[in-house]
C-alpha positions as CSV (number, residue, x, y, z in Angstrom):
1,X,1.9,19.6,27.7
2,X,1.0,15.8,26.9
3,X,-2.6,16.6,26.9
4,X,-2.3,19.6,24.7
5,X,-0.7,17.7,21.9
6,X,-3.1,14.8,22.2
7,X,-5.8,17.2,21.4
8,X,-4.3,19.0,18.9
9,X,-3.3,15.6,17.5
10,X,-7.0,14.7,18.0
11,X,-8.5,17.8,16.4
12,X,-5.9,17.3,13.1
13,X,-7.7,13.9,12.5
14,X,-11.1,14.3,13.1
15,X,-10.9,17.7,10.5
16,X,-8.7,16.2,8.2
17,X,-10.3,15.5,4.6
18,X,-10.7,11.9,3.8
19,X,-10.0,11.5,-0.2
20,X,-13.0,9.8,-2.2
21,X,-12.3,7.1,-4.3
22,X,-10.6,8.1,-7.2
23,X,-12.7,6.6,-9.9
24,X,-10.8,7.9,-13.2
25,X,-7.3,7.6,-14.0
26,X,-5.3,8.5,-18.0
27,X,-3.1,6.3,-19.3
28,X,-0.7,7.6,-21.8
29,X,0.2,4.7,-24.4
30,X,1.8,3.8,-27.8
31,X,0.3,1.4,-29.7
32,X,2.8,1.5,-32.1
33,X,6.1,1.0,-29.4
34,X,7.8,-2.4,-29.6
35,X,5.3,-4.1,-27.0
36,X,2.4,-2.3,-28.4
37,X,1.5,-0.5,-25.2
38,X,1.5,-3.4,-23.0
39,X,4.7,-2.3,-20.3
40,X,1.7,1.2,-20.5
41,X,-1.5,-1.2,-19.1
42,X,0.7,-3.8,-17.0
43,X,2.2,-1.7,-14.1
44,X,1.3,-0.9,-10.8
45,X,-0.4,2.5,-11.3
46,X,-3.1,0.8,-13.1
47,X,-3.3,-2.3,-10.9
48,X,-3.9,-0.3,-8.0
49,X,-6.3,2.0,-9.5
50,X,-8.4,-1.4,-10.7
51,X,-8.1,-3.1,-7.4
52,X,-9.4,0.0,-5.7
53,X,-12.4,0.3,-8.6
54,X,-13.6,-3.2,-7.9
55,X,-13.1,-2.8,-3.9
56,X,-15.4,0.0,-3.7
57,X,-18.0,-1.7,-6.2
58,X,-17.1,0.1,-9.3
59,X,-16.7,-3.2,-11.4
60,X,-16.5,-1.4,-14.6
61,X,-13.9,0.2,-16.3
62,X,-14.6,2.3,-19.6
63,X,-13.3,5.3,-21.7
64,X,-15.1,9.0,-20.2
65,X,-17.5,10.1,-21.7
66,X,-16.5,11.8,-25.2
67,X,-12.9,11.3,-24.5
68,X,-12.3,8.4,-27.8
69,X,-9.3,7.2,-28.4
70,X,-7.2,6.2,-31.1
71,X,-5.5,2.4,-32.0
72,X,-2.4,3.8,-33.7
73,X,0.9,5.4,-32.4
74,X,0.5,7.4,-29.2
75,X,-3.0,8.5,-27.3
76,X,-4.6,8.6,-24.4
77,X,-7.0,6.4,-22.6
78,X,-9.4,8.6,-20.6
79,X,-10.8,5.9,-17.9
80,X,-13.1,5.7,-15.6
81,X,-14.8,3.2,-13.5
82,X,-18.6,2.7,-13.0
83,X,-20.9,0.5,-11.1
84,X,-22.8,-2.2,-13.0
85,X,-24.8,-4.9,-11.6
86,X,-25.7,-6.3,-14.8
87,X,-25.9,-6.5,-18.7
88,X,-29.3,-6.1,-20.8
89,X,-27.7,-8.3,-23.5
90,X,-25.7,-11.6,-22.6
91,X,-25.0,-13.8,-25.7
92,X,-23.3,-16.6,-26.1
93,X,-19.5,-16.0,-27.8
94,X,-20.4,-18.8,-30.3
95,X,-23.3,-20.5,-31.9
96,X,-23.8,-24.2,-30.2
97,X,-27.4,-24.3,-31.4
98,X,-27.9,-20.7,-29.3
99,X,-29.9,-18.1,-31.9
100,X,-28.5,-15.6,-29.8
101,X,-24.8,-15.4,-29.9
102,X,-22.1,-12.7,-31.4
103,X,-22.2,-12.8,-35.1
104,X,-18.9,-11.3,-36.2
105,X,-16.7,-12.2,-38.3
106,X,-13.8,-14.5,-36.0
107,X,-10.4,-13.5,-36.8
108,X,-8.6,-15.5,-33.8
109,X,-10.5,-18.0,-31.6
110,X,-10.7,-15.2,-28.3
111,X,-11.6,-12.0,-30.9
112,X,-14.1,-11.2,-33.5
113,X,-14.2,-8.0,-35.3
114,X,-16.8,-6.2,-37.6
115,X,-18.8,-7.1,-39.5
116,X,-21.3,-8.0,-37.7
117,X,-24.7,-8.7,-38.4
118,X,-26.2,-7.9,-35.2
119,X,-26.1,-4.5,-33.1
120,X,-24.6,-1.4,-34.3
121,X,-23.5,-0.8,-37.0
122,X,-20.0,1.0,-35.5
123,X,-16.9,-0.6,-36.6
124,X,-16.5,-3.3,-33.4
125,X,-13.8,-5.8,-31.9
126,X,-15.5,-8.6,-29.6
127,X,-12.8,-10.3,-27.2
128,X,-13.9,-13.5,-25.5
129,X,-13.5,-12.0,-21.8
130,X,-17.1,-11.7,-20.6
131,X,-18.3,-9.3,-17.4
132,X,-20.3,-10.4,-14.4
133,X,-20.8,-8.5,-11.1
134,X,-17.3,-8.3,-10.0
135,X,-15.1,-7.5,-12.5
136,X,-16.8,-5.8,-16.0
137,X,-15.7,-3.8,-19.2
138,X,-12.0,-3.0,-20.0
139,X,-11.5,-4.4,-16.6
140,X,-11.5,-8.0,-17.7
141,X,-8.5,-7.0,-20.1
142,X,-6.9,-5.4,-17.8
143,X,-7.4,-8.5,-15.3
144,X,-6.2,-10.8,-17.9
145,X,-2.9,-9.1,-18.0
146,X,-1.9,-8.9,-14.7
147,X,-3.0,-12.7,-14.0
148,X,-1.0,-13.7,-17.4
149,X,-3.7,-14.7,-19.4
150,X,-3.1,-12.1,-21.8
151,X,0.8,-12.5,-22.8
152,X,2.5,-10.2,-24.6
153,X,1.7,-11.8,-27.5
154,X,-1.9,-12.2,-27.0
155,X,-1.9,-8.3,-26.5
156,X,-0.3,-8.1,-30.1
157,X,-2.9,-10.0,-31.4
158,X,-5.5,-7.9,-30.2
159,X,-3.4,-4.5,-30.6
160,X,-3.5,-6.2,-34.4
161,X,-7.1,-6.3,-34.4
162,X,-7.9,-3.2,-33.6
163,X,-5.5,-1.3,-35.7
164,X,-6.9,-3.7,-38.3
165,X,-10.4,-2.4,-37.8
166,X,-10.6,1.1,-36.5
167,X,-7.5,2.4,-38.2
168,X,-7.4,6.2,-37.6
169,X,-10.9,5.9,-36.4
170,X,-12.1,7.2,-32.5
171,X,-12.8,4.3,-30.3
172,X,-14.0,3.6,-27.2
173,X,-15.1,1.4,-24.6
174,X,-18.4,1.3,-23.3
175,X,-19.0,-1.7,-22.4
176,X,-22.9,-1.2,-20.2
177,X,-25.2,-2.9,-23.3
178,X,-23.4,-6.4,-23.8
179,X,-21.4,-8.2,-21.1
180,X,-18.1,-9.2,-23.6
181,X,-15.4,-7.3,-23.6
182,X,-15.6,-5.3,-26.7
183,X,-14.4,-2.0,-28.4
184,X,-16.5,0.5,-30.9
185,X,-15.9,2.6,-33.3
186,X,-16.7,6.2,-32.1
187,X,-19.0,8.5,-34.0
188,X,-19.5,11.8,-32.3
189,X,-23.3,12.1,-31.8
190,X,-25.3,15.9,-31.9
């Protein structure tokens, strides 16, 4: 009887499914709520599905494919996470005698927002959290909260910005061309 149920036991494990990694997740969110969405990116759910992304080598996180979405009241952030080992474009965040850094206007010393005089010519908002091979994308945001570099208030700030700029405007997060942290306005291409 013991050796029938070890089998059996056996047979159930070796046939069992094993999941994939999940590499997408939605966040619902209200950017107009009293923290401006920030109790939406700072819980669990998403820590876990970040810590997973960048265990299995997807280091960046960005918005799906045409799934914008939108910096006032509620939406939805479509996610995903995607594998990349680096950027084409690497700037510096400020001038120090570089001819290639981000020229946007600087509305707080960690974001710039649009215009800008290099790039596209999308509405934009720069943050001053740059990607490398680990961690890349809306994943250095969403690193910066849960290690408390970005307070509550510093999400304000940039919750501000991007209100400021995009308005009722599609957005998204991209994130593969430069390796800052940065948001564009989405225009729904043919």
């Amino acid at each position: 009887m013991k050796r029938s149920l070890k089998k059996k036991n056996s047979f159930i494990r070796k046939t069992r499914k094993i999941k994939k990694h999940v590499k997408k997740i939605n966040i619902h969110i209200d950017w107009d709520s009293k923290d401006n969405g920030y109790s939406s990116l700072n819980n669990n759910r998403v820590l876990r599905f970040m810590m997973n992304s960048i265990k299995n080598g997807y280091n960046l996180i960005q918005t799906q494919p045409k799934k914008p979405f939108y910096c006032k009241g509620k939406t939805t952030l479509y996610l995903q996470a995607v594998k990349v080992k680096s950027w084409p474009v690497t700037p510096n965040w400020d001038w120090h005698g570089k001819k290639d850094y981000i020229k946007c206007m600087t509305l707080k010393n960690w974001i710039k927002i649009s215009p800008c005089t290099k790039g596209s010519k999308n509405a934009k908002v720069m943050v001053k959290l740059k990607s490398n091979p680990y961690v890349g994308g809306f994943a250095t945001y969403l690193m910066s909260i849960f290690s408390g570099y970005i307070t509550l208030n510093k999400h304000k700030e940039f919750v501000k910005a991007i209100q400021q700029v995009f308005k009722h405007k599609p957005a998204y997060i991209h994130n593969q061309d430069v390796d800052w942290f940065h948001i564009k306005e989405y225009i729904k291409q043919n």
